[in-house]
N, C-alpha and C positions, 0 to 999 in steps of 0.2 A: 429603402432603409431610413428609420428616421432622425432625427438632431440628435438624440445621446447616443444612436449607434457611432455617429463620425466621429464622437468625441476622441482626443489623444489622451491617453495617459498621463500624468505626471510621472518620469520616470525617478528625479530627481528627488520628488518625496519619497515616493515608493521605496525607492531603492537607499535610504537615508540608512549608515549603519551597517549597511548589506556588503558582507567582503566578496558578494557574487555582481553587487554593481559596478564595481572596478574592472569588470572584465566585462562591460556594454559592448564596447564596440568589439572587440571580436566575437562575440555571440553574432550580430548583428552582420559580420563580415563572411561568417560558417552559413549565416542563415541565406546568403546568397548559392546558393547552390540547393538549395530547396529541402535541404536533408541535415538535422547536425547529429553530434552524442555531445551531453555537455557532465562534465564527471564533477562531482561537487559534493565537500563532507556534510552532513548534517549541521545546520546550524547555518549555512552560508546561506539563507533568503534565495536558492532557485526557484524553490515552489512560490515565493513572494512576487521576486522581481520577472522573471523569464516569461511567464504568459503576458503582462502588459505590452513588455518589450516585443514580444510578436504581435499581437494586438496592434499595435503601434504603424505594422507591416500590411495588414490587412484589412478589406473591406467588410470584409464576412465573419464568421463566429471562430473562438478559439476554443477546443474542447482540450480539456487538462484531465488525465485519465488516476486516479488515485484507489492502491489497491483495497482503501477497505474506507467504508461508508465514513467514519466516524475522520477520517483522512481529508475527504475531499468535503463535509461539513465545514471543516474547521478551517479548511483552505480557503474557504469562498468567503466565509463572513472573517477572515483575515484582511483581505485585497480588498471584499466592500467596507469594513472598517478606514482602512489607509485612501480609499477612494472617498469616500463620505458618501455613499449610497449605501442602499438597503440592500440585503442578502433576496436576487429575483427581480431586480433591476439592471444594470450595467453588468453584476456580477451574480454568476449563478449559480446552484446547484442539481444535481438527478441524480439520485440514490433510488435503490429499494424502498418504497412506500412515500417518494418525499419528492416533489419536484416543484422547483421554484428556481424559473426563469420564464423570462418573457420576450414580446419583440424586443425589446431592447439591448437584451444580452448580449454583450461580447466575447465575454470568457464564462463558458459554463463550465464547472467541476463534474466529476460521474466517475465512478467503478468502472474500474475497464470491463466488465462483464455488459455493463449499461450500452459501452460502446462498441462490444460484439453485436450485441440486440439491434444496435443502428446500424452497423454496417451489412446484416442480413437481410434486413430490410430496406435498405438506402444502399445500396454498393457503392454511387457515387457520391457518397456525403454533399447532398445538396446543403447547400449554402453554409457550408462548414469551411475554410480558408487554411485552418491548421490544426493538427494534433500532434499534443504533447504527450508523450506518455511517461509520466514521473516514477520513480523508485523501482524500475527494469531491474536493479541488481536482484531484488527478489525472487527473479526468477518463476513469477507466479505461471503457473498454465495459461492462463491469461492473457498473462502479458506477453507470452510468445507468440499464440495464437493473431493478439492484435498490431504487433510488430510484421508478422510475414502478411496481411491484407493489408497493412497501410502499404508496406512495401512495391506488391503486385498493383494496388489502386493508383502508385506514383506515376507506375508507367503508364495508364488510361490518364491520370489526372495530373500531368508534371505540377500546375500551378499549386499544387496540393503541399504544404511546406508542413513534414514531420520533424522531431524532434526529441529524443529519448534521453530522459535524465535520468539520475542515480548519485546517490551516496558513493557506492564504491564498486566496481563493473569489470566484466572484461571490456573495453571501451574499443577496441579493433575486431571482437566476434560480432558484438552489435552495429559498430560504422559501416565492416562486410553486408550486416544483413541489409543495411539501407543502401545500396548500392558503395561504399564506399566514401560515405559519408562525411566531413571534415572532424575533429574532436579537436572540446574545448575545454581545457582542463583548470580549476578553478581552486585555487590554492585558499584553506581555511587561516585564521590567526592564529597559531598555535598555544596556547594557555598551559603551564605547570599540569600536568595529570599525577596526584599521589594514587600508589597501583596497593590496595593490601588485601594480601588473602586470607580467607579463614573459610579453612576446609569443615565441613561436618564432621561429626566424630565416626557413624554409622553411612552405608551409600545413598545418595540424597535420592534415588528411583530405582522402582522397582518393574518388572511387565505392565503392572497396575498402574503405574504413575508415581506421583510424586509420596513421600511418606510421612506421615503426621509430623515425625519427630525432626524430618527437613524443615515444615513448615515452621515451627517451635524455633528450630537456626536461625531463618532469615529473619522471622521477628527479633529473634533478642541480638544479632548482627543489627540491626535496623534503628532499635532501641539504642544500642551500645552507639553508633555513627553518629547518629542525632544529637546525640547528648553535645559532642564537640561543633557541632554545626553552629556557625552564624545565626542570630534570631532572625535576621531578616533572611534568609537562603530557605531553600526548599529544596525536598529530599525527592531520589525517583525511583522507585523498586520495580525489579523484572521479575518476573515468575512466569509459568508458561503457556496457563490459562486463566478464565472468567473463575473456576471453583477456587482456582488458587489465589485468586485475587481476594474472594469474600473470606479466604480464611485467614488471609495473612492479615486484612484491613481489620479482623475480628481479635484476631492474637495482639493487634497493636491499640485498640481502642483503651482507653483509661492508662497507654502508657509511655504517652508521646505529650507536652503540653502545645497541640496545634495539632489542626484536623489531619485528619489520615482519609484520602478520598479515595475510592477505586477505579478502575479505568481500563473500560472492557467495549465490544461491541455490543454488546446486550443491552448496557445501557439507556438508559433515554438521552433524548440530545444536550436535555439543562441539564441533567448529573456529568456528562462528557465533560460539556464545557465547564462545568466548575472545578473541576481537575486540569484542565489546559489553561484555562486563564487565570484561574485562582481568585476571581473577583466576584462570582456568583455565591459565594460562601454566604458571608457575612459582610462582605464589603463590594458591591456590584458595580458602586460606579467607582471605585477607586481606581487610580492612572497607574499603581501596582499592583504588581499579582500578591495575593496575600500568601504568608508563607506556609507551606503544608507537606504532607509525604503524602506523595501519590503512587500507588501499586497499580503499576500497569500490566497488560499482556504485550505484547513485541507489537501493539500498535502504535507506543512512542518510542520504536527503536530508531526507524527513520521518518516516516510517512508523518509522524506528528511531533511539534515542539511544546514541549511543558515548560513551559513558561519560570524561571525564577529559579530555577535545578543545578546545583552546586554539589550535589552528594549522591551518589547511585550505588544500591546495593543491589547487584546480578547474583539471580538461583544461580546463572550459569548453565539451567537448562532450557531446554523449547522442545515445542512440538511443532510436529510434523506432517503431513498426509505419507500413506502408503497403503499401496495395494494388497489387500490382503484376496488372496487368488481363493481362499478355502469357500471365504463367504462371499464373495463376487462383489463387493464394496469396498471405498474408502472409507480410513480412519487417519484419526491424529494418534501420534503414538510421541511417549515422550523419550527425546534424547541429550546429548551434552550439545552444550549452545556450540555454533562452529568460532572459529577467532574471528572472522570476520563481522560476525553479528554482535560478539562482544566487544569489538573493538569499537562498532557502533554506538553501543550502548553505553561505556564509558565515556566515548564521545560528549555525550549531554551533559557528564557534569564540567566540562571545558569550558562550553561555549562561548560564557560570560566571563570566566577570568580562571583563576587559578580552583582544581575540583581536587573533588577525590572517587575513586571506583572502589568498594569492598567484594570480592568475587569470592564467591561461597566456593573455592575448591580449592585444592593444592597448588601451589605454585609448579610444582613437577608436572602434572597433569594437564596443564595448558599446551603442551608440546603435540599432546596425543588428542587435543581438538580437530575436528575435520576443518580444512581451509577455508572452507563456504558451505553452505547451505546445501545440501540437492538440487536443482532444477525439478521444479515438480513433473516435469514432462517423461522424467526418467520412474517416477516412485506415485502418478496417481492413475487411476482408473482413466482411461482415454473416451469412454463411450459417450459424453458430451463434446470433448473439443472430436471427434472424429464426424459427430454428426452437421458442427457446427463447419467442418470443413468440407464435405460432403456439398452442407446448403450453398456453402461459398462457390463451390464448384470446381473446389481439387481433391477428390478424394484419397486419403491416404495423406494428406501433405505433398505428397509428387510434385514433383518439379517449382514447390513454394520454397521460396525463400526462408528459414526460419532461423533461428540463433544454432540450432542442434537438430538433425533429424528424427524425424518421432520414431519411437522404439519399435519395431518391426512387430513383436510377440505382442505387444502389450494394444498394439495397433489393431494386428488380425482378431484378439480378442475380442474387442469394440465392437469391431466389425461384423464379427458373426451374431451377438449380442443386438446389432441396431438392424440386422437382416429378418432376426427374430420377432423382432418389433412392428419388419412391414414397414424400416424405416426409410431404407434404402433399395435403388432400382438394383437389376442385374448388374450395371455398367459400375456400380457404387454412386453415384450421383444420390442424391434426396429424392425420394417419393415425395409425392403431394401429401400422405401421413407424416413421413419425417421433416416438411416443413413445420406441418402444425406443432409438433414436437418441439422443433428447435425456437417456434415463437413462445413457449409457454419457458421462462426462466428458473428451471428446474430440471432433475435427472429425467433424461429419456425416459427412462423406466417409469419412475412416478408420474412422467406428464403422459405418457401410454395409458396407464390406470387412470385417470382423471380423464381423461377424453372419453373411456371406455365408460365410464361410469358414469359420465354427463351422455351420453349416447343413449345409455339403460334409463336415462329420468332419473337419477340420483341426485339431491342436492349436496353439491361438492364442499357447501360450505357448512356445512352441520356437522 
C-alpha cells in the first residue's frame, strides 16, 4: 500500500462543528467489537465524520454504502473537499456509469447495489477493512440483502469491522442482525421548528398520481413561505418525483426573486451539485451557498444536506415500490408520506438554527400517517434479491441473518419465475446461467433477454 494510503485523518478538522464529533470516542469504543449501529438525526455529520474515524482503524479500504447515486457523489466530494484532495484520490466514489477511485483510496463511497455486485463476486472483500452502510432506516431491499452477507461474511472474516448508520431506526432489530452489536446513539442540537399546515382544498392524489391542482398548492404555499424568508436562507421542497419536480420548478419560475433549482436523480452531476451547494449557480467559488428553493425528491430527506435550508415546504406525499401481482412487475405508486419521513424532512429546515416546516395537509390528518415507511422487502418483487441470494449461496434467505424474514409467497414467486429462467439448479442454488444474470446489474428478466439476444448476434446496443 502506498504513503497517502497510511495517511491519518484529521479528525479534528473534519469533524469541526459536527454534533456527531462529540460522540468519537464512544463510536470508537462500540467499534471494538468489530460491529456497531450508530443512530443519528440528519444534519449531525455521520456521513462526514464516521468513515474517517474508521479509516483511522484500518489498513485497508473503507466502503460507505449510500442508497442513491446522487447520495454517495456528494458524499465523497464532501470528505475530499474537508481533506484537501481530489474526488478518486484518498476519497472516492462507484456509482452506475461513474468510478473514480484509485490505489490510493481509503474511503470509497458506492450504492449499496454496487456493493452486492462486489460481494457476488468477491465474498471475501478483499482488501476491504470496513463497511459502513449509511441511511439503513430506509429500509431499502438493498440494504437488507447487504446487511445479512456482511453479517454471515463476519463470521469467515471477524477482522471485517461493519457498521450501520441511520437518521432514525429500529436500532436493537439491526444491532440483533449484527450479532448483537453495541448502539451509539448521537443526540442532534435541537433548533425552534415552526410546524404550519395548509391543507389543499381538493385530495392532493389520485390512483394516477399527484393532481395538477396539488401541484398549483405547493407552488403558491412555496411562493407565499418565501416571501417571509431571510434573503440570505434557502428554501427546500419535497414532492414525490423527477416529473413533480420539473413541474413545481416551472409553476415557481418568474415567481420567486432567487433561483428555483431542481433535485432529482436524473439529473447530471453539475445541475445536482448546484442545488446542494448552491455555488455553482452564479457564484462557484463563493465560501456560501447562494440562496435558492430547491425542489427535491426524498433524496434530500436524509441521504443528502442542502446546504443553507431554513424553510421546507412538504407535498406530504411519496412514492413507493409495490408489487403489482396482475402485471408481474414493480411500480412506484404514490401515497401519504409516513411521520417518520416527515419528521425527517422538516428536520432540514432546523439544522442551522431556528426553521419552519409548511406541510401541505390537515393538522387532523397527521395522526392517520403510517409510522414508517414499508420495508421494501414486504411491498417489491423479490426475483432479483432471491437470485442475488441464490448466487450467495442461501437460497430462500434460510437460516441468514436478515432485519425481517423474506416473505414466504412473495419468495416462492421469485422462485418459480428464476427456475423459469434456467436461473436456478434443482437444490435452488444458481445455475452457471443465473450467475451470468446476477452479474449483469439489471432484472433477471431483462438480463435473460439480453444474453439471449447477444447469443442470436444481436447488437444489444442499437
Amino acid at each position: 500500500m502506498n504513503a497517502m494510503a497510511l495517511l491519518t485523518f484529521d479528525l479534528a478538522h473534519i469533524g469541526a462543528g459536527l454534533p456527531v464529533a462529540a460522540h468519537g470516542a464512544a463510536i470508537t469504543e462500540a467499534l471494538t467489537s468489530g460491529a456497531a449501529v450508530i443512530e443519528a438525526p440528519p444534519g449531525t455529520g455521520k456521513t462526514t465524520f464516521v468513515p474517517p474515524l474508521v479509516a483511522n482503524r484500518c489498513a485497508g479500504r473503507v466502503i460507505v454504502t449510500q442508497p442513491r447515486r446522487v447520495a454517495a457523489r456528494a458524499a465523497a466530494a464532501r470528505l475530499a473537499s474537508l481533506t484537501g484532495t481530489r474526488v478518486g484520490d484518498l476519497i472516492g466514489h462507484v456509482v452506475r456509469g461513474d468510478a473514480r477511485v484509485s490505489d490510493a483510496t481509503r474511503v470509497e463511497f458506492c450504492t449499496t447495489g454496487v456493493l452486492i455486485r462486489r460481494l457476488l463476486h468477491d465474498p471475501e472483500l478483499s482488501g476491504v477493512d470496513a463497511v459502513i452502510l449509511d441511511e439503513v432506516h430506509e429500509r431499502h431491499l438493498a440494504d437488507d440483502l447487504a446487511l445479512g452477507m456482511l453479517a454471515e461474511l463476519r463470521e469467515l472474516r471477524p477482522d471485517l469491522t461493519v457498521v450501520a448508520m441511520s437518521a432514525t431506526l429500529d436500532a436493537r432489530m439491526i444491532a440483533d442482525t449484527l450479532a448483537s452489536a453495541p448502539i451509539v446513539q448521537v443526540a442532534a442540537e435541537i433548533h425552534p421548528l415552526e410546524v404550519r399546515w395548509a391543507p389543499p382544498v381538493n385530495e392532493p392524489f389520485t390512483a394516477r398520481g399527484v393532481t395538477h391542482d396539488f401541484l398549483d398548492h405547493i407552488a403558491d404555499q412555496t411562493v407565499h413561505a418565501v416571501a417571509d424568508l431571510d434573503p440570505q436562507d434557502s428554501a427546500l421542497v419535497f414532492v414525490p418525483g423527477a416529473w413533480e419536480v420539473e413541474q413545481v420548478c416551472a409553476r415557481l419560475t418568474g415567481r420567486i426573486e432567487r433561483p428555483v433549482l431542481p433535485l432529482h436523480g436524473r439529473l447530471s452531476p453539475t445541475a445536482q451539485d448546484a442545488a446542494i451547494h448552491g455555488r455553482s449557480v452564479s457564484t462557484p467559488d463563493a465560501r456560501m451557498a447562494e440562496p435558492r428553493v430547491v425542489v427535491a425528491t426524498a433524496v434530500a430527506e436524509s441521504s443528502v444536506t442542502v446546504e443553507g435550508v431554513r424553510l421546507v415546504i412538504d407535498s406530504c406525499v411519496a412514492r413507493e415500490p409495490r408489487f403489482d401481482v396482475i402485471r408481474g412487475i414493480t411500480g412506484l405508486v404514490t401515497v401519504s408520506v409516513s411521520r417518520a419521513s416527515a419528521t425527517q424532512r422538516a428536520g432540514r429546515a432546523a439544522r442551522l438554527g431556528p426553521g419552519t416546516v409548511v406541510r401541505c395537509m390537515a393538522s387532523e390528518a397527521w395522526a392517520r400517517c403510517p409510522e414508517a415507511p414499508l420495508p421494501e422487502i414486504r411491498t417489491a418483487d423479490l426475483t432479483a434479491a432471491m437470485l442475488d441470494l441464490a448466487v450467495w449461496g442461501t437460497p430462500g434467505g434460510r437460516g441468514m441473518s436478515l432485519p425481517e424474514p423474506v416473505p414466504h409467497e412473495a419468495a416462492a414467486r421469485a422462485t418459480r419465475t428464476l427456475h423459469a429462467l434456467g436461473a436456478l439448479e434443482d437444490d435452488g442454488r444458481a445455475s452457471p446461467h443465473g450467475r451470468r444474470l446476477a452479474s449483469i446489474p439489471v432484472d433477471p428478466r431483462l438480463a435473460h433477454g439480453l444474453l439471449a439476444a447477444v447469443d442470436d448476434g444481436v447488437d444489444v446496443q442499437d
